[in-house]
N, C-alpha and C positions, 0 to 999 in steps of 0.2 A: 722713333716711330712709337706711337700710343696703339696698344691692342685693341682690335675692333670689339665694338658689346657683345658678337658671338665668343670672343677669345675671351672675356671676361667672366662670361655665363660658369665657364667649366676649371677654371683656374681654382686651386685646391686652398683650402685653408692651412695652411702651414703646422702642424699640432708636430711641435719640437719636442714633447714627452713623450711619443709613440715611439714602438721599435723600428719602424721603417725609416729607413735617411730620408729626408728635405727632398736632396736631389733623386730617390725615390717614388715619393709623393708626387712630385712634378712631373718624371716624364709617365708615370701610372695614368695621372688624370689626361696627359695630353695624348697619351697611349688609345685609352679610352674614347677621346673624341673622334682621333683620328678614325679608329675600327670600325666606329658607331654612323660613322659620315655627319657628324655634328661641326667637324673639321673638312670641307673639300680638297680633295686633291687639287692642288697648286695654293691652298689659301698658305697666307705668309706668317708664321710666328713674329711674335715681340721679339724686338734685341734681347740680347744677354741681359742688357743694362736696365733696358725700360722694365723686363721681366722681374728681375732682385731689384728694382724699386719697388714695383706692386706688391711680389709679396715681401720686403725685408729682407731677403735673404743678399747674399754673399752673387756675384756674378758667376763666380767659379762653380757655384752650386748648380746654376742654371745651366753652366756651360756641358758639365756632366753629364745633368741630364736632357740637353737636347744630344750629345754624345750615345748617348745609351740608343735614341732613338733612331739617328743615324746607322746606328752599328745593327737595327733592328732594320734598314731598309726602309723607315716608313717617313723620314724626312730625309731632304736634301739641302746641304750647306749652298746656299749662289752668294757667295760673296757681298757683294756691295747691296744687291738685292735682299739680300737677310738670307733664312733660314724657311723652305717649304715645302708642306706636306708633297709627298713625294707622287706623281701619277703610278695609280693600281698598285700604290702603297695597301691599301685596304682588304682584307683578310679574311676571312670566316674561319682560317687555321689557328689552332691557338699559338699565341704571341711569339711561344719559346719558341716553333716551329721555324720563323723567321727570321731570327738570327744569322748573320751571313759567314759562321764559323761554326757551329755547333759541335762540342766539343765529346759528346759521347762516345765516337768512334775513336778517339785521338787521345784519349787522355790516358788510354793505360799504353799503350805504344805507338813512339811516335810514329809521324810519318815524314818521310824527305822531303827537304826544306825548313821544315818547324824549328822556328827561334826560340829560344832559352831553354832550351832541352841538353847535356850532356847526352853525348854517346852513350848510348843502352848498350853497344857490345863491347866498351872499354872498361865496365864499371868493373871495381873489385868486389864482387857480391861476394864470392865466398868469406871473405878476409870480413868484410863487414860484419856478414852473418857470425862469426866466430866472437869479434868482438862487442856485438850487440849482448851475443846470449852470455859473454864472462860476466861483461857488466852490467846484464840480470840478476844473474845469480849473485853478485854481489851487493846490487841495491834491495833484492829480497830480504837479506840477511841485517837491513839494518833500516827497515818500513819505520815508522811511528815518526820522525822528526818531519820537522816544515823546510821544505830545502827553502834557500838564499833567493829567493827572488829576480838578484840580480843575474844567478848562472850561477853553475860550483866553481868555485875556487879556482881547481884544478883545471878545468875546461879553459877560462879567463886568462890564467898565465900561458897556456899552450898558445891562445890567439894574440896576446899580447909579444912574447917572445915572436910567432911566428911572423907577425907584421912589420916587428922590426927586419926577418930577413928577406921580407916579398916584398913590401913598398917601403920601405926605409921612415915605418913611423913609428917614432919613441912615444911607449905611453906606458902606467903602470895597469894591472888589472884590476886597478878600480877602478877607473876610466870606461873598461868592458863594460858592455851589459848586452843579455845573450836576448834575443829576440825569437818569433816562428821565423824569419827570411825578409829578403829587404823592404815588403810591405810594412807587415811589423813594424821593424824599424823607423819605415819613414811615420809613420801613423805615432809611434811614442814620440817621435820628435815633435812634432805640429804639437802634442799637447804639453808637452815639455814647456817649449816657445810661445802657446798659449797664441796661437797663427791663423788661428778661425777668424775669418773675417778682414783679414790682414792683405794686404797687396807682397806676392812674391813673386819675383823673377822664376820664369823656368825656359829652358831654353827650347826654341822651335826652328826648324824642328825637333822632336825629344821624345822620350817615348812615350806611349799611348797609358799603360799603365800606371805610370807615375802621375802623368795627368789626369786620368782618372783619379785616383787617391787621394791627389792635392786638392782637387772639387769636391769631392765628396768629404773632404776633412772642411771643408765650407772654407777656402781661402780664398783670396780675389787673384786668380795668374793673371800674371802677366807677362805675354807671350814675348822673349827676346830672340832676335836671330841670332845665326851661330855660320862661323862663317869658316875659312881654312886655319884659321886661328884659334875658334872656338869661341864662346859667348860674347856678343859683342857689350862690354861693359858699360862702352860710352851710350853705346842706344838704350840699356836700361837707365842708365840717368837719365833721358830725356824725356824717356817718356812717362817713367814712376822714380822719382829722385827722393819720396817718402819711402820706398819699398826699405824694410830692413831684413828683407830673407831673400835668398837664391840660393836654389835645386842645378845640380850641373853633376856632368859628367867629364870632370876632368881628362880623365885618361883614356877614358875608350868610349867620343861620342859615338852614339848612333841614332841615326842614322848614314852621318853624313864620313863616320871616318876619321874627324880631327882632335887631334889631341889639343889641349889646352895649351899657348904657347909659354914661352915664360914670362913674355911684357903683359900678356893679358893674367897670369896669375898672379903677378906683381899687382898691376890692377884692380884686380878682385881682392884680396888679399888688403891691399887698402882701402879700398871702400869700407869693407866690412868692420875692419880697425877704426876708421876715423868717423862714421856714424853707429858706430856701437851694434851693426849686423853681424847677422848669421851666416854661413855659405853651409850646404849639406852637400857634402859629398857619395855622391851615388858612386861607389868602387865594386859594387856589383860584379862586373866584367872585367876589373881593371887587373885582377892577378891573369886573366887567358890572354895578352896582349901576344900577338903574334911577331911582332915589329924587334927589333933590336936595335939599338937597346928600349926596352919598357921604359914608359914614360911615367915619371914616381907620380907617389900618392900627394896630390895638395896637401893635405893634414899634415904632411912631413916639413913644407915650407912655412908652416904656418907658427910665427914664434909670437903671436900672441894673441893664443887660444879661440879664434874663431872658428873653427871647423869642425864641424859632426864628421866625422867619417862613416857609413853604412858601407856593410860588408854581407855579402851572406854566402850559404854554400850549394846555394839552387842550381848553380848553371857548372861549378867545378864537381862533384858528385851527383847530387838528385834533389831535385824538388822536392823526394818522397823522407830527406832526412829533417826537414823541417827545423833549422839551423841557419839565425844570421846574428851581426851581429854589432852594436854600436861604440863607437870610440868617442865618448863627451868629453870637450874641453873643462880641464878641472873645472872650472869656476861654473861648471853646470850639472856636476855628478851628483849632489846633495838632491836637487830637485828632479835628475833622471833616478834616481834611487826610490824616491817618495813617490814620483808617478808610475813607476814598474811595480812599487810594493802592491798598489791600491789597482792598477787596471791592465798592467801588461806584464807578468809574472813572466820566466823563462822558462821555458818548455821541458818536457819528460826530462825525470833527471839520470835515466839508463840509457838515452838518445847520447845526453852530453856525456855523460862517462866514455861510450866508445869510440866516438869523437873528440876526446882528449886523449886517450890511448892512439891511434889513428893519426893526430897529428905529432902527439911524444913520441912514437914509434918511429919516426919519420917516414911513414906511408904517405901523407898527405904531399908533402913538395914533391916527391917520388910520380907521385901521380901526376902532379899537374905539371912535371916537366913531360910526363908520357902524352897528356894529353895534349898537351903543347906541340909537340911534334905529329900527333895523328891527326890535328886540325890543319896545320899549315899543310901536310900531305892530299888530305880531304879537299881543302882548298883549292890548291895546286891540280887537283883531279877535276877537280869541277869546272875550273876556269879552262881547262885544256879540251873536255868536255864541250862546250858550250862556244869556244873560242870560233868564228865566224860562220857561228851561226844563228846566233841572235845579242846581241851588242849589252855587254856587264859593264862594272865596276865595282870596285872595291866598299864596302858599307863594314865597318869596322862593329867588332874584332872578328867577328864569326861568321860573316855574311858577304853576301854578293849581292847586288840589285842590278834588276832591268828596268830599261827606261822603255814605257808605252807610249803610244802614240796620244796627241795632245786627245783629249773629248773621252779616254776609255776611262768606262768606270773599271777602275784597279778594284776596289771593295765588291762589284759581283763578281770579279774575272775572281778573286780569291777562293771567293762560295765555291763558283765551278770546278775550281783545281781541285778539290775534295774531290771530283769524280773521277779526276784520275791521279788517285791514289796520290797525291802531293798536297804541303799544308803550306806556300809560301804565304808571306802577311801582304798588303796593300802598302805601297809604301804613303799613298795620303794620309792614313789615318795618324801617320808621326805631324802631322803639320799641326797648328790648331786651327788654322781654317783650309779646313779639304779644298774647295772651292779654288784656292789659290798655288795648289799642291801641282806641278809636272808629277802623271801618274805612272806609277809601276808596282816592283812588285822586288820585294827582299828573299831571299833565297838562305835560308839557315843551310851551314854547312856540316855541323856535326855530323848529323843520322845521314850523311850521306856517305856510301864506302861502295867497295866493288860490287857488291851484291845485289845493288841496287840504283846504282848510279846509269848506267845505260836507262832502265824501263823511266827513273823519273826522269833525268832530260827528255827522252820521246813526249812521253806526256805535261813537258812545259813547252815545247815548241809545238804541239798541237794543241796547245790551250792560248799560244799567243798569236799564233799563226793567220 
C-alpha cells in the first residue's frame, strides 16, 4: 500500500545525527498527527515496508515504532488490513498519561504477577549490603586508575568458572565482557556484528523487549515461529535464506514454554557454521529453569564458535545491581574489546568487586538453588490457587498464562489489572503481529507468596470475569 498525500504531509524527515532514535522520530511525528486529528480515527497507516522505503530507514525501525504507538493505545494492529489509528485514540491528556502500563507505581515494588522481577522477600540485602560497602572501602583506597573496560579480572574468571558449572560452557575470561544487563549486551552485540539494517531471525512469538531493542538497533526482524520444539529453522530459510543472525532463547522460551530440542539445535548450529552466521543466545532465564534436568546452554554445543551467549543477573538478584554479561566466540573478542573500549564500557567497578566476592564466596549458586525451589513452591501455589477456576498453562520458566476469550483486548484488560493491585503482561504483545495473537494474559510467579496470593487471585478472576 502507498501512503495517502495526507500521510505524506506529516511524515518526518529522518535527521540521523540527532539524539532522538529514527524509530523515535517516527512514531513522535505520527504521535502528533494522530493527537492533532490531522490523522482520523480508523485512517490506515503505511506497511512496515512501504514506510522504510519512503523514509530509507530499516522495516524493524518502523516496526518499533508503530509498536511504541500500540503500546500507547493510539493505533491498532488488523492484520491483513494493516495497521489503524485506533477509535477515541485521541487525547487532550498528555501522551505519557496513555500508556497502558505506566510504570511509576510499580517500579520501586513490585506488584503480583509482574514478569522479570526476583522475589523482593528472598533477596540477600543484608549480605549484599555488607559486601557492597567492603568493596567501597577497597575501591576508595586505590581511585586514580582507568579500570579495564572489559569488567575487572576478577569479576570475569568468577562468571567464567561459574558458567562452566550452571550451563556447562567452557570459555576463558577473555571471552567475558561485563555489560549494564541483557540489553546492554544485546545492543553491544548488534554493533559488534555491525546488524543495522540487516535481516535477522527472532523468534515469535519472543519477547517484547528484545524486539523492541532489535528495531530500535535499526535491524530488519524477521519474525520466525516457534513451535514445541522451538524456532522453526526450516521456516526461517524460507522465508530470509540471506538472514545471517538469529536472536533465540534456547533454554527457557517464553512465551510458549519450549526448550530448544536437540535436532533443531543441531540445525541451527549448522546453518550458522555453513553460511558463516551468528546465533545470540538470550540465557537470561536460562540458569531459573524449573524442569529437571535443565536444559544446557547452546554456547556449550557449539564447537565452532558461533554463539554469543548474553547472560545477565536481572531476574536471578535485581535489576537494581545493574550486572550482565557476554561470552564472545574467540574469533570475535578483538572487536567486542575495541567496541566496549569506545561505546560500551563495564559498569561501577565496586558493583563488580561485590559481585565477584558473592559469586567466589559461593553465595551466588546458594541462592539460585533457594530461589529455585521458592519458585517451583510459588508456582505450585498458584496453579492450585487458580486450579478450576479459570483455565492456566504453563509459560516457562516463571510464568502461568490464561487464555481469554477470542475479540478481548488483553493490552487494556492489562492497564485495568493495575486497579486491582496486580501487574500481569498481555500475552499478544509477545507476537509480532497482535492482530494474529489468541489473547491473554501472563501471570509472573515470583512476587507471588502467602501474603498475597489469595487478594491477587480474587482480583484476576474479577478482572477476567
Amino acid at each position: 500500500m502507498t501512503s495517502s498525500p495526507a500521510i505524506k504531509s506529516f511524515l518526518p524527515v529522518v535527521d540521523r545525527s540527532g539524539s532522538n532514535s529514527i524509530s523515535g522520530q517516527i512514531s513522535g511525528a505520527l504521535r502528533s498527527a494522530i493527537l492533532d486529528g490531522r490523522l482520523p480515527q480508523g485512517a490506515r497507516l503505511p506497511s512496515w515496508k512501504d514506510l522504510a522505503d519512503q523514509l530509507g530507514v530499516a522495516r524493524g525501525t518502523v516496526r518499533a515504532a508503530y509498536d511504541t504507538l500500540a503500546d500507547e493505545l493510539l493505533v491498532v494492529p488488523a492484520g491483513a488490513s494493516g495497521t489503524r489509528v485506533r477509535h477515541d485514540g485521541r487525547s487532550s491528556a498528555p501522551v505519557a498519561a496513555a500508556r497502558p502500563l505506566p510504570l511509576a507505581g510499580i517500579v520501586s515494588a513490585p506488584l503480583p504477577f509482574q514478569l522479570g522481577l526476583p522475589a523482593q522477600d528472598a533477596l540477600p540485602a543484608k549480605l549484599w549490603s555488607r559486601l557492597c560497602a567492603r568493596a567501597a572501602r577497597r575501591e576508595a583506597a586505590s581511585l586514580g586508575g582507568r579500570p579495564d573496560p572489559r569488567g575487572s579480572a576478577a569479576l570475569r574468571e568468577q562468571i567464567a568458572a561459574m558458567l562452566a558449572i550452571t550451563r556447562s560452557v567452557s570459555c576463558t575470561p577473555d571471552q567475558v565482557f561485563l555489560t549494564t544487563g541483557y540489553g546492554s549486551g544485546l545492543w553491544l552485540t548488534i554493533q559488534v556484528l555491525e546488524a543495522a539494517g540487516k535481516q535477522v531471525w527472532h523468534e515469535d512469538p519472543g519477547c517484547p523487549l528484545t524486539r523492541r531493542g532489535l528495531g530500535l538497533a535499526g535491524v530488519d526482524l524477521v519474525p520466525v515461529p516457534v513451535d514445541q520444539d522451538g524456532i522453526r529453522v526450516d521456516h526461517g530459510l524460507a522465508i530470509a535464506p540471506t538472514a545471517r543472525l538469529a536472536v533465540v532463547t534456547p533454554s527457557a522460551q517464553a512465551p510458549t514454554g519450549a526448550s530448544l530440542s536437540q535436532h533443531r539445535r543441531k540445525d541451527l548450529l549448522g546453518w550458522a557454521e555453513r553460511v558463516g552466521g551468528w546465533i545470540v543466545e538470550d540465557d537470561s532465564r536460562g540458569g531459573l529453569q524449573l524442569v529437571r534436568p535443565s536444559a544446557p546452554a547452546l554456547a556449550a554445543q557449539d564447537s565452532a564458535g558461533r554463539v554469543i551467549h548474553i547472560g545477565a543477573f536481572e531476574q536471578t538478584l535485581s535489576p537494581a545491581v545493574g550486572l550482565g554479561y557476554v561470552v564472545a566466540p574467540k574469533a570475535l573478542t578483538a572487536r567486542f574489546a575495541q567496541v566496549a573500549a569506545a561505546l560500551n564500557p563495564a559498569p561501577g567497578v565496586t558493583t563488580q568487586a561485590a559481585l565477584a566476592a558473592f559469586i567466589g564466596d559461593g553465595h551466588y549458586l546458594r541462592h539460585l538453588r533457594q530461589m529455585k525451589r521458592l519458585y517451583r513452591d510459588r508456582k505450585a501455589a498458584l496453579e492450585a490457587a487458580l486450579q478450576g477456576r479459570v483455565a492456566t498453562a504453563d509459560a516457562a520458566p516463571l510464568a502461568l498464562s490464561v487464555r481469554l476469550a477470542a475479540g478481548v483486548d488483553d493490552v487494556a484488560l492489562a492497564r485495568r489489572a493495575l486497579d486491582f493491585g496486580i501487574a500481569p503482561a498481555p500475552l499478544s504483545s509477545w507476537r509480532h503481529d497482535r492482530s494474529a495473537a489468541r489473547p491473554g494474559l501472563l501471570l509472573g510467579v515470583t512476587n507471588v507468596h502467602a501474603g498475597n496470593l489469595d487478594a491477587a487471585c480474587a482480583g484476576l478472576l474479577e478482572l477476567v470475569s
